[in-house]
C-alpha positions in Angstrom: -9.2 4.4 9.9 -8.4 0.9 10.4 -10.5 -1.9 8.3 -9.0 -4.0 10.7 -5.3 -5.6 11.8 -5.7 -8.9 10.1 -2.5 -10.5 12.5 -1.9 -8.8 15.3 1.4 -8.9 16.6 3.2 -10.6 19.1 4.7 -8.8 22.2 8.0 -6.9 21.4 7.6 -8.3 17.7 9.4 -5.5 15.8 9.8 -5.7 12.2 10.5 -3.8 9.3 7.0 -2.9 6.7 6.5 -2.9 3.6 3.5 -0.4 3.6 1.1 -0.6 0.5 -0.9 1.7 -2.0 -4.1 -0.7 -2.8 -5.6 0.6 -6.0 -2.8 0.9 -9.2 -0.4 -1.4 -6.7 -2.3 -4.4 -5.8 -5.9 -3.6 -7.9 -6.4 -2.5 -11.6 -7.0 0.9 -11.2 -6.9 3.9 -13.9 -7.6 7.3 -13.5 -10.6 8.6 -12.7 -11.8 5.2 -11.5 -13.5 4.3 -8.1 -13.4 0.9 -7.3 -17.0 0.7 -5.6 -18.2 -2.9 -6.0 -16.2 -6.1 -4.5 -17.2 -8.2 -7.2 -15.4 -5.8 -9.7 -12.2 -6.0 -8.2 -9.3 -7.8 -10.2 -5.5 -8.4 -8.8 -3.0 -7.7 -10.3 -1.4 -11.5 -11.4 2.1 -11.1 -9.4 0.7 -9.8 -6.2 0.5 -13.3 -4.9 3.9 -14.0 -5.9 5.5 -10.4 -4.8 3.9 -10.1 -1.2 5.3 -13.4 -0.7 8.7 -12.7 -1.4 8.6 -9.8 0.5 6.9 -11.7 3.6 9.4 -14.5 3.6 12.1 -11.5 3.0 10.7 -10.6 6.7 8.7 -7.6 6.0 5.1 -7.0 7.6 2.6 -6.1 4.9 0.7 -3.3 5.5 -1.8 -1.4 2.9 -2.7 2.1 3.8 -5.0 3.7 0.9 -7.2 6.3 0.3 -10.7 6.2 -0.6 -12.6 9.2 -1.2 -15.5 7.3 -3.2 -17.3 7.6 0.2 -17.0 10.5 0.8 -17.9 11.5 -2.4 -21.3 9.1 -2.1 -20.2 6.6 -4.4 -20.0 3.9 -2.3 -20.8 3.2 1.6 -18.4 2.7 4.0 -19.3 -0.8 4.9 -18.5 -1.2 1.4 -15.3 0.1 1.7 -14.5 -2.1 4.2 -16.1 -4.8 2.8 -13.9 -4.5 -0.3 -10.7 -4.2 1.5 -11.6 -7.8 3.3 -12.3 -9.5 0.2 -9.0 -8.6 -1.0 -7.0 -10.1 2.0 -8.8 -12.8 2.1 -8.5 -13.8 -2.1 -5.0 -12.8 -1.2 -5.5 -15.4 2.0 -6.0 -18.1 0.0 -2.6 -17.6 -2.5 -0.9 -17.6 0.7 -0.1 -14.1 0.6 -1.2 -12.7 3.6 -1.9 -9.0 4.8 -0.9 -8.0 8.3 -3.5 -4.8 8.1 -5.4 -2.6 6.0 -6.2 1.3 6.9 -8.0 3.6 4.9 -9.0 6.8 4.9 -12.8 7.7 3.4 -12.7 11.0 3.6 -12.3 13.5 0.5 -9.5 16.2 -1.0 -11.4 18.6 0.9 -12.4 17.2 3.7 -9.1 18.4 5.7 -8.2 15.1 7.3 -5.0 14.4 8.5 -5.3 10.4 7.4 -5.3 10.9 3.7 -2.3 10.7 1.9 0.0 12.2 1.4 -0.6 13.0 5.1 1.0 10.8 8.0 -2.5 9.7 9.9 -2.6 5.7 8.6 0.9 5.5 8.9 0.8 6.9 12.6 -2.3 4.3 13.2 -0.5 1.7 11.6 3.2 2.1 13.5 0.4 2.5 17.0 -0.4 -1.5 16.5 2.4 -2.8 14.4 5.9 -1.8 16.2 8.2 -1.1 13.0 11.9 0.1 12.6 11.4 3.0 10.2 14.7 3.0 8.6 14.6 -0.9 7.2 10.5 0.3 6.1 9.5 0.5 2.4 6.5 2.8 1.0 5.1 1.3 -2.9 2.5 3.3 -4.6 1.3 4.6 -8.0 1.4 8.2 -7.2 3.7 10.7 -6.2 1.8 11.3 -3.1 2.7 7.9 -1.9 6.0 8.5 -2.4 6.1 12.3 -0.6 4.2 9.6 3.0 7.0 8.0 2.4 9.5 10.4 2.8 7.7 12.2 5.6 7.2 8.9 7.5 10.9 8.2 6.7 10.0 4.9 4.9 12.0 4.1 1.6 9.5 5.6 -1.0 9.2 3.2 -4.1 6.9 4.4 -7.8 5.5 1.3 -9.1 4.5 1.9 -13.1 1.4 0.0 -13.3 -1.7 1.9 -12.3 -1.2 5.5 -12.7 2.5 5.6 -12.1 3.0 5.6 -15.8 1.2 8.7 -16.3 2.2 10.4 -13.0 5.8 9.9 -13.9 5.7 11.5 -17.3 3.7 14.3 -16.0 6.6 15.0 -13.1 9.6 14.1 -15.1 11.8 12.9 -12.4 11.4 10.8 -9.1 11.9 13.0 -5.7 15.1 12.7 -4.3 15.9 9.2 -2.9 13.1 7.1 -4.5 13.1 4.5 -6.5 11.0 3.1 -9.6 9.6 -0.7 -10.9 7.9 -1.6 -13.2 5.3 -3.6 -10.8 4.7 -4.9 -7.8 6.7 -7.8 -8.4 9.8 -5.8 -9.8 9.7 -4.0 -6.8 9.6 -6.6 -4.4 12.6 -8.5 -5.7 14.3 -5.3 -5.4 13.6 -4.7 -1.7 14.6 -8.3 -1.1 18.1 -7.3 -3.2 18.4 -4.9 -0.8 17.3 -6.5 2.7 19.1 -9.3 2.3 22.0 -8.8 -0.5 20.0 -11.8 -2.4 17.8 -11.7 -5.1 14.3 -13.6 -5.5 
C-alpha cells in the first residue's frame, strides 16, 4: 500500500528509479528487529549524502518495504505510516528528498501479493511514477530484494549494512547479474558510475 507519493509527477515525466529497501538500507536495522516507534528510528549517516547523488544523477527515489510488525500486532498501522513520514521528512530537511514510500503490512503468511519478494509495491509504484525499467535500480539488505528486482527487471543491488552481511555469508554468492556495496553510499556512487560514466 502506498504511505503516500510525496512528489507526484509531472505529465509525461518519465525517469529512471532507484527503488529502496527502508530498514538495513536507509534505517539501523538487525535481525529480528521491528522498528515500531518513530522516535527510535536512526539513519544511517550517508543516506543524506547518497540519495542526493543519486537524485541529481536523475533517478526518482522510491522506498518500497515490508512491514509485517502490523500484522504481527506490534505496532498499528497509523504507526507504520507515521514512521515512514518522519523519515522523508528528517530526510526533507538534509535535502534528500523521497518521491514515495509503499509498504506492505501484511505478514509471511498472510498470502499477499505486495510483500517482497512479490511485485505488488513495485506494480503500485510504476502505476503513479512512469519509469523506464531497464535504466531502474533495486538496493536492499536481503536477498529478497534482490530476487523484486530481478522479477521487476530493475538492476538488483545487496547493500552490506543491515543484514546483508549475514544474508550474504549464509548464500555464498550474489544471483546472477547483481551487484554488492558496502552501503548505501558505495552503492550510489556506483549507480552514478554507471548512469553517467562519472563518478561522485
Amino acid at each position: 500500500m502506498r504511505a503516500w507519493p510525496v512528489r507526484k509527477p509531472s505529465a509525461g515525466g518519465r525517469r529512471p528509479a532507484v527503488f529502496l529497501d527502508r530498514d538495513g538500507v536507509l534505517v539501523h536495522n538487525r535481525s529480528g528487529y521491528y522498528l515500531t516507534d518513530p522516535a527510535k528510528m536512526r539513519i544511517y549517516p550517508f543516506v543524506t549524502r547518497a540519495l542526493r547523488i543519486l537524485s541529481a544523477a536523475g533517478f526518482r527515489l522510491i522506498v518500497l518495504t515490508n512491514q509485517s510488525a502490523v500484522a504481527r500486532g506490534y505496532m498499528t498501522l497509523r504507526t507504520a505510516e507515521e514512521i515512514n513520514r518522519k523519515l522523508a521528512r528528517l530526510l526533507r530537511k538534509e535535502g534528500a528528498i523521497l518521491d514515495g514510500v509503499y509498504f506492505c503490512p501484511h505478514g509471511p503468511d498472510d498470502g499477499c501479493g505486495c510483500r517482497k519478494p512479490g511485485t505488488g509495491l513495485l506494480k503500485e509504484a510504476f502505476r503513479d511514477f512512469p519509469t523506464p525499467r531497464g535504466g531502474s535500480w533495486m538496493i536492499g539488505d536481503k536477498f529478497l530484494d534482490l530476487r523484486l528486482g530481478r522479477a521487476g527487471r530493475l538492476k538488483p543491488v545487496l547493500v552490506l549494512t543491515g543484514q546483508g552481511k549475514s544474508q550474504l555469508r549464509k548464500k555464498g554468492r550474489l544471483p546472477g547479474g547483481a551487484s554488492a556495496a558496502a552501503n548505501l553510499l558505495a552503492a550510489a556512487r556506483m549507480i552514478k558510475a554507471a548512469a553517467t560514466g562519472k563518478s561522485a
